[in-house]
C-alpha positions in Angstrom: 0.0 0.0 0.0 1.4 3.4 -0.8 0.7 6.6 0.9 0.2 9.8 -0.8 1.7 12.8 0.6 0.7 15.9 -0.1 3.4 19.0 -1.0 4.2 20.7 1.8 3.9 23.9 -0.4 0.4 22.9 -1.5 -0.4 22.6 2.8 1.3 25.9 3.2 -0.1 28.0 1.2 -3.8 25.8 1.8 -3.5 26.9 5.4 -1.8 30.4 4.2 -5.1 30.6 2.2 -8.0 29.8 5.1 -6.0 32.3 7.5 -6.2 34.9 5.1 -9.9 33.8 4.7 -10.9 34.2 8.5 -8.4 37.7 8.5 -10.9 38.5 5.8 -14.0 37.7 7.5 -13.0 39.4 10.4 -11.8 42.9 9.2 -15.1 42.3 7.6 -17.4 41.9 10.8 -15.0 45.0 12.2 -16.5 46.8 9.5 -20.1 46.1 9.9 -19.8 47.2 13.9 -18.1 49.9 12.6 -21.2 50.9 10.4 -23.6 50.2 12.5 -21.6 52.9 15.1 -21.9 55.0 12.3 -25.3 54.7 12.0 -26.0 55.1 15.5 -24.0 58.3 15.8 -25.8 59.5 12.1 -29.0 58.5 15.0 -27.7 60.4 17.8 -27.4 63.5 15.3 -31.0 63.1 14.5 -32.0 63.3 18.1 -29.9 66.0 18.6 -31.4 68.2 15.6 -34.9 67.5 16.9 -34.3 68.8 20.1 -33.1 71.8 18.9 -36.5 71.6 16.9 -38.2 71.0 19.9 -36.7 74.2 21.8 -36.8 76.1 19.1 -40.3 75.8 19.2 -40.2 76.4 23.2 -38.5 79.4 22.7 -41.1 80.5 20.0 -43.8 79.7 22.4 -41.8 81.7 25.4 -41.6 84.4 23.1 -45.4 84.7 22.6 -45.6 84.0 25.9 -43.5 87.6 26.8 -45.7 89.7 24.3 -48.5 88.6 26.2 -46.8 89.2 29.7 -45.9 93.0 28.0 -49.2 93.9 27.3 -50.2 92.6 30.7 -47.9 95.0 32.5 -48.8 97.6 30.8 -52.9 97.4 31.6 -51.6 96.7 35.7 -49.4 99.7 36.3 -49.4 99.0 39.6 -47.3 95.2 39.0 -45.0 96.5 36.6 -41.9 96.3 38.8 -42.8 93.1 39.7 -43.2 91.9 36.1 -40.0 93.4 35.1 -38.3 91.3 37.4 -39.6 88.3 36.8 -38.7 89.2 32.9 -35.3 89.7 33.9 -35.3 86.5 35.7 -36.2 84.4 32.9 -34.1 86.2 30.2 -31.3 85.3 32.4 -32.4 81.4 32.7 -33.0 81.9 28.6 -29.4 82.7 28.4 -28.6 80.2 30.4 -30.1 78.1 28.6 -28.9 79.1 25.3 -25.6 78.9 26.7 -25.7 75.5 28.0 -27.1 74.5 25.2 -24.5 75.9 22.9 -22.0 74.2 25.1 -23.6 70.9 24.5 -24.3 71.0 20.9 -20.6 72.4 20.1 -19.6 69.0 22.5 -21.9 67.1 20.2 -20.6 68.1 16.7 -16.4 67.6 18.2 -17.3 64.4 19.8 -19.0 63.1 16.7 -16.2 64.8 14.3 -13.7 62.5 16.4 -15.7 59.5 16.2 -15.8 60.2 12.3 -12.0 60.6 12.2 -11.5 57.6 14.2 -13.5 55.7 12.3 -12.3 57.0 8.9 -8.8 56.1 9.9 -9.7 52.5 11.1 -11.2 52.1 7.5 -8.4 53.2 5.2 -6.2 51.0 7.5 -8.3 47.8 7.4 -8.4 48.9 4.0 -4.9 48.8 2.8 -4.5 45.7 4.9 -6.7 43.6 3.0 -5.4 45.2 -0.3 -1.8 44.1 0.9 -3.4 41.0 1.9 -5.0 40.2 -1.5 -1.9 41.4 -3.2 0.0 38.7 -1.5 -2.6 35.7 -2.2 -2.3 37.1 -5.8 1.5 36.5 -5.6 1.4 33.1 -4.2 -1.2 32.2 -6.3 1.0 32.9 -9.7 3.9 31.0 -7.7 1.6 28.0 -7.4 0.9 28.3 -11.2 4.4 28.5 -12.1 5.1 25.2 -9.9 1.9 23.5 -12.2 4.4 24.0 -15.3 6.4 21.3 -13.7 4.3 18.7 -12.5 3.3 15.5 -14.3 0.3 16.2 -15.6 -0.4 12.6 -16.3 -0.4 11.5 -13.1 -3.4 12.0 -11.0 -1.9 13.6 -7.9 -0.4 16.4 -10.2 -3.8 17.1 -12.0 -5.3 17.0 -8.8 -2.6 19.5 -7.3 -3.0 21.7 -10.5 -6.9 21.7 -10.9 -6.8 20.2 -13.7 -9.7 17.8 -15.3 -9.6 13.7 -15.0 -8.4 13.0 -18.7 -11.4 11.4 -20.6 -11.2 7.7 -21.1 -13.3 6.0 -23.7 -14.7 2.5 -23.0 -13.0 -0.2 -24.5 
């Protein structure tokens, strides 16, 4: 009984192939997190811009609200001082407000523009790793062609090596 052996080249660059496979399938998982990330901070903007909406609208509504307190004072003489301060008082919290608000939103848009660049960068270098990657298999691949010139083609372990076709035999 003879046993068949396998090239150690042909093992080598079979296992050199499947670990490039699963570094393949893996940069490509690390890109779908990284997309979905994306997409939950492209979420988180969204939020963001309706809440401005929403105190926007607030602040449109206290606005209103102010004419109204104006004309108010102005038919009560008598509570005027007492309006006027509470005006004051709340154009101070509206500043505030405004302020903080500022604050946060400006936090927002640097935290997200970091997250962005981050991300950006992780892609162009899992990027150019899997294009240095595939431009390797692509050199071993023309290495194992060049080693097919060589081999017996007649025998059945070099067509198998080779992936060449069983040679078609006719019935006697």
């Amino acid at each position: 009984m003879m046993t068949k052996f396998v090239p150690l080249g042909t093992v080598v660059a079979a296992v050199t192939f499947l670990a490039t496979l699963l570094l393949l399938y893996s940069r490509s998982m690390r890109l779908q997190e990284v997309s979905v990330q994306a997409l939950e901070l492209d979420n988180k903007l969204r939020d963001a811009e309706q809440s401005i909406e929403v105190l926007q609208q607030k602040n449109e509504e206290f606005a209103e609200a102010e004419r109204d307190q104006k004309s108010y004072v102005e038919e009560l003489d008598g509570k005027v001082n007492v309006a006027l301060s509470k005006q004051s008082e709340a154009e101070a919290n509206y500043k505030r407000c405004e302020d903080s608000k500022k604050q946060q939103l400006e936090q927002l848009a640097k935290q997200n523009e970091e997250q962005m660049q981050k991300l950006k960068a992780q892609s162009e270098t899992d990027k150019n790793s899997l294009q240095d990657q595939i431009n390797k298999l692509k050199t071993e691949l023309e290495q194992f062609k060049k080693i097919c010139e060589f081999v017996d083609k007649a025998n059945d372990q070099g067509r198998k090596l080779c992936g060449l076709p069983e040679p078609n035999v006719k019935p006697s």
